[in-house]
C-alpha positions, 0 to 999 in steps of 0.5 A: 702273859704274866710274871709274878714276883714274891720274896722281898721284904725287910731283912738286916745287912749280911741276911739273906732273901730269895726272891721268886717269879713266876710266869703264866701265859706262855711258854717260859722255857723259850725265853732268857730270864734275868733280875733287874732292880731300880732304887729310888732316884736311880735307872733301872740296872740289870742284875743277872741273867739266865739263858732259856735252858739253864746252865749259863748265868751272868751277873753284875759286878756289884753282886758276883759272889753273893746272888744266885740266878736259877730257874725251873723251866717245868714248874715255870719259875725263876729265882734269885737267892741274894746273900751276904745282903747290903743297904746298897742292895735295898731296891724294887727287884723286878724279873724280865723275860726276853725272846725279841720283846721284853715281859715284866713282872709288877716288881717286889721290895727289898729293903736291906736297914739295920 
């Protein structure tokens, strides 16, 4: 059971990213996606969310309007495109799936500096 993280890096303010998860070990199609980030010295907060078939997504207020959440349940993977990117953005980013119990993945950066 295995959430894999690839995407982050280095990128200027109003660049774009797009992060990428991808699950192994057990049936991704059953379960929510969402996008979580923490930045140093702060709580881990929620991102955006997509439920099991696609389709209904939610986002927090700070990103509406510049990230997009989706997934390909047949390839077994999840996205997070982030555009318009700022220095309050700049985070670990970590993808969750949730069905009762919760599957981390080990996290990717994402530095938005000038």
């Amino acid at each position: 059971v295995q959430l894999v993280e690839s995407g982050g890096g280095l990128v200027q303010p109003g660049g774009s990213l797009r992060l990428s998860c991808a699950a192994s070990g057990f049936t991704f199609s059953n379960y929510v996606m969402s996008w979580y980030r923490q930045a140093p010295g702060k709580e881990r907060e929620l991102v955006a969310t997509i439920i099991s078939a696609g389709g209904s997504t939610n986002y927090a207020d700070s990103v509406k309007g510049r990230f997009t959440i989706s997934r390909d349940n047949a390839k077994k993977m999840g996205y997070l495109q982030m555009n318009n990117l700022k220095p309050e953005d700049t985070a670990v980013y970590y993808c969750n799936a949730r069905r009762g119990y919760n599957i981390w993945g080990q996290g990717t950066q994402v530095t938005v500096s000038s």
